[in-house]
MISE-944994 format. One line per field, with one value per residue (C-alpha): residue number from 1; x, y, z. Coordinates in nm, 3 decimals, always signed. Layout:
N
num NUM;...
px X;...
py Y;...
pz Z;...
This chain:
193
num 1;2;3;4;5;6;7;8;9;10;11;12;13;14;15;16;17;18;19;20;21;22;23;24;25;26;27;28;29;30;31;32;33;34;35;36;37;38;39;40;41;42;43;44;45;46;47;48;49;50;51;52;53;54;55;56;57;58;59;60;61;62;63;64;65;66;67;68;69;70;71;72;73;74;75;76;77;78;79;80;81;82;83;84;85;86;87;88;89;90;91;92;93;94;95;96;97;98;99;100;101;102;103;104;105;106;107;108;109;110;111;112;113;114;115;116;117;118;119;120;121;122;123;124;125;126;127;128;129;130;131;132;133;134;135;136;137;138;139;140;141;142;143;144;145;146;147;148;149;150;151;152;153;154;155;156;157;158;159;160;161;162;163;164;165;166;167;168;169;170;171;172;173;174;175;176;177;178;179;180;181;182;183;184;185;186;187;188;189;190;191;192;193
px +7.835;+8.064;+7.946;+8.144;+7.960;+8.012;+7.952;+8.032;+8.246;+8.020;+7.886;+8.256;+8.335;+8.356;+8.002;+7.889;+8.089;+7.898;+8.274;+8.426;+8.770;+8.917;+9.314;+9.370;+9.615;+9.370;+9.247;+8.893;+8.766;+8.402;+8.173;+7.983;+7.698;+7.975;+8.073;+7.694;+7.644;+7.955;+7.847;+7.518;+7.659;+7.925;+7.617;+7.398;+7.756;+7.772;+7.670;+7.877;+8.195;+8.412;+8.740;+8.886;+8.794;+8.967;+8.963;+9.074;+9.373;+9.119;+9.133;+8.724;+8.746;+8.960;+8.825;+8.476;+8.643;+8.819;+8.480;+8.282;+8.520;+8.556;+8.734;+8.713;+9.061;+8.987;+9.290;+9.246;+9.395;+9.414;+9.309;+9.385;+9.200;+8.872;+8.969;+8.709;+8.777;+9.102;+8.910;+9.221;+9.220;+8.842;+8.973;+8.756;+8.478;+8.135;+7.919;+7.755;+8.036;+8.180;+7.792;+7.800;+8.125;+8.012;+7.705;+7.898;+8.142;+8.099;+8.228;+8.543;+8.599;+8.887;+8.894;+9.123;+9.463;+9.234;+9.078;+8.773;+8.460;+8.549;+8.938;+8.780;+8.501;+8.764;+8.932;+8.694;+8.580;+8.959;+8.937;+8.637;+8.800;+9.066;+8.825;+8.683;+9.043;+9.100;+8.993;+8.808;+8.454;+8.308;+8.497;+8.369;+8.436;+8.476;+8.491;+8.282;+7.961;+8.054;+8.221;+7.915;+7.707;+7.815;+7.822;+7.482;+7.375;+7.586;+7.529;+7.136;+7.218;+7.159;+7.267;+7.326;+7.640;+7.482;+7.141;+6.873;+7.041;+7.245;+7.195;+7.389;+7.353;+7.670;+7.790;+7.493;+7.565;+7.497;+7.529;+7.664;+7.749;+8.033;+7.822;+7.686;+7.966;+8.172;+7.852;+7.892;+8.261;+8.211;+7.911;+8.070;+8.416;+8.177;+7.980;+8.323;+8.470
py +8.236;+8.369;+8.671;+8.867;+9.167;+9.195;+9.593;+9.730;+10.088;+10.423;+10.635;+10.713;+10.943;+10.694;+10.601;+10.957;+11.003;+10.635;+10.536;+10.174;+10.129;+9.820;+9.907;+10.005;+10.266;+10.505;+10.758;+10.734;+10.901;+10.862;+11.155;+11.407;+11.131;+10.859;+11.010;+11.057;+10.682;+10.528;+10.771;+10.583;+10.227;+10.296;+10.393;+10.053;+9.850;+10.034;+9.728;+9.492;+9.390;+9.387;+9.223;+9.302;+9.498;+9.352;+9.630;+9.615;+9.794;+10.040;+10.379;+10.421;+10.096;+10.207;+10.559;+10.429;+10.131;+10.420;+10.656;+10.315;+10.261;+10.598;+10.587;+10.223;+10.048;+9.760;+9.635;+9.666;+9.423;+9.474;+9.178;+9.202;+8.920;+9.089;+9.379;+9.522;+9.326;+9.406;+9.545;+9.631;+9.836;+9.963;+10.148;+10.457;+10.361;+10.423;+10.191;+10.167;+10.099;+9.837;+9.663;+9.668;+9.444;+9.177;+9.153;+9.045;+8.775;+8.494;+8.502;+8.311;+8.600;+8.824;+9.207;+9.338;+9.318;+9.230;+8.926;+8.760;+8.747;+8.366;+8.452;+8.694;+8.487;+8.240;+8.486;+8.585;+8.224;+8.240;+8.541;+8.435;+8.055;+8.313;+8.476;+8.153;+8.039;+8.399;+8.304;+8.643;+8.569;+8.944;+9.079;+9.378;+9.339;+9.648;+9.549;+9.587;+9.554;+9.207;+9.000;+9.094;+9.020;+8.685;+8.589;+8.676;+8.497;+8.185;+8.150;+8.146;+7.865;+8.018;+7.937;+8.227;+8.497;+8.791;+8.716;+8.715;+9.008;+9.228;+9.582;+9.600;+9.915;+10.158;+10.082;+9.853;+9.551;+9.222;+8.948;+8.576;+8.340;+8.123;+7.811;+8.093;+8.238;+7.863;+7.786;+8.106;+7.991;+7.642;+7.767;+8.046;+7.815;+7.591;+7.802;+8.009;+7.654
pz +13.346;+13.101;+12.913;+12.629;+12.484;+12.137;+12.006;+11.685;+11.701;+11.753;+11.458;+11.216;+10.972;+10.720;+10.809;+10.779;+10.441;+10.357;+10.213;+10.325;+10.462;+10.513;+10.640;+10.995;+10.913;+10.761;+11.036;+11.110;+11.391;+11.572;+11.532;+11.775;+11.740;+11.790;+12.119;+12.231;+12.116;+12.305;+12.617;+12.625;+12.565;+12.827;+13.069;+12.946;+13.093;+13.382;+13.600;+13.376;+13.574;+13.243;+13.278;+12.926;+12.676;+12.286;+12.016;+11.633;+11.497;+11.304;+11.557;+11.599;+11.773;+12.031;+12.038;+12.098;+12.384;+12.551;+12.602;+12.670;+12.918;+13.115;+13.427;+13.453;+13.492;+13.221;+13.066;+12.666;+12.439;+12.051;+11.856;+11.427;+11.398;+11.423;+11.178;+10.939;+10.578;+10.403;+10.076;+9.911;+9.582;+9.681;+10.022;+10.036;+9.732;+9.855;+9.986;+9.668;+9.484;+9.698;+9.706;+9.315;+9.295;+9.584;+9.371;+9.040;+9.271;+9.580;+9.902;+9.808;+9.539;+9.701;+9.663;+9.453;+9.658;+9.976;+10.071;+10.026;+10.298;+10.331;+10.419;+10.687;+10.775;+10.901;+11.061;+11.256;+11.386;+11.498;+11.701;+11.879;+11.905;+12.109;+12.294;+12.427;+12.543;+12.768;+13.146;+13.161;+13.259;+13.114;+12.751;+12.583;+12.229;+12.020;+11.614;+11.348;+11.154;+10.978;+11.250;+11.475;+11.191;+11.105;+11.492;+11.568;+11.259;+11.311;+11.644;+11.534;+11.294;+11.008;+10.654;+10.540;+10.747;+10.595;+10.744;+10.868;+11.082;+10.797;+10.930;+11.275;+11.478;+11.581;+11.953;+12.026;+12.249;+12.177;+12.443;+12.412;+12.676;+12.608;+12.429;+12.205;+12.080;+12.080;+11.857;+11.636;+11.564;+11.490;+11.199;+11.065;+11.002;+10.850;+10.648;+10.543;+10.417
């Protein structure tokens, strides 16, 4: 059985700060609770005969991949398709801020110079459409809040990619098998239109 465990990055200092940050050439580092989160996660996989770990461009991803991974020789492969949402003009708003102008727009509504949760949405089916093609049998995934997000959610069948599941954990595995997350990419593309 093919397994690919999907994790979003450990505790950041954007996520301390409670800012959002959407381009991978900001530096974000994990924290002293990031390191003691991607310790334990790293210890939970143990046993888990990873074959490839795929990380975003955005630094805590590979920062959290490379303490997951600790003296394991798992090749790591960067994939931009599962980058956090380009949010454009509202890189480094607070979360509050960036909450109050999704609430006043859709899903197909870009950010300002960004792009919209639909645009990354589809993205996302296509990195996990890639993911299914790799003949790895065991991926670690490394990413972020929303792609996990909207595959636990579409692979559930739900109508909605924001729920029922909306508050995903820092460096907390998730596991799908490969008709799982073949099912989350097929729903989110169709739910993304």
């Amino acid at each position: 059985m093919r397994l690919f465990v999907l994790t979003r990055h450990a505790h950041s200092t954007l996520n301390e700060a409670h800012r959002v940050n959407g381009d991978p050439n900001v530096p974000v580092t994990i924290t002293e609770t990031g390191l003691a989160q991607a310790e334990q996660l790293g210890h939970q996989l143990t046993q888990v005969p990873i074959e490839l770990c795929i990380h975003t461009r955005f630094g805590r991803t590979l920062q959290t991949a490379d303490v997951v991974l600790r003296g394991r020789a798992v090749p790591l492969v960067e994939e931009p398709l599962l980058d956090d949402i380009d949010v454009g003009d509202l890189e480094g708003v607070t979360l509050d801020e960036y909450r109050d102008w999704k609430r006043e727009r859709t899903r197909s509504d870009p950010f300002p110079g960004g792009e919209s949760l639909d645009d990354a949405a589809r993205r996302y089916a296509r990195a996990y459409e890639r993911l299914l093609e790799r003949p790895e049998q065991t991926v670690l995934v490394v990413c972020h809040e929303i792609p996990v997000r909207y595959a636990l959610n579409a692979a559930a069948g739900s109508d909605d990619l924001d729920g029922p599941e909306h508050s995903v954990p820092n460096a907390t595995p998730y596991l799908f098998n490969e008709d799982a997350l073949a099912r989350a990419a097929v729903r989110i593309r169709s739910l993304a239109g």
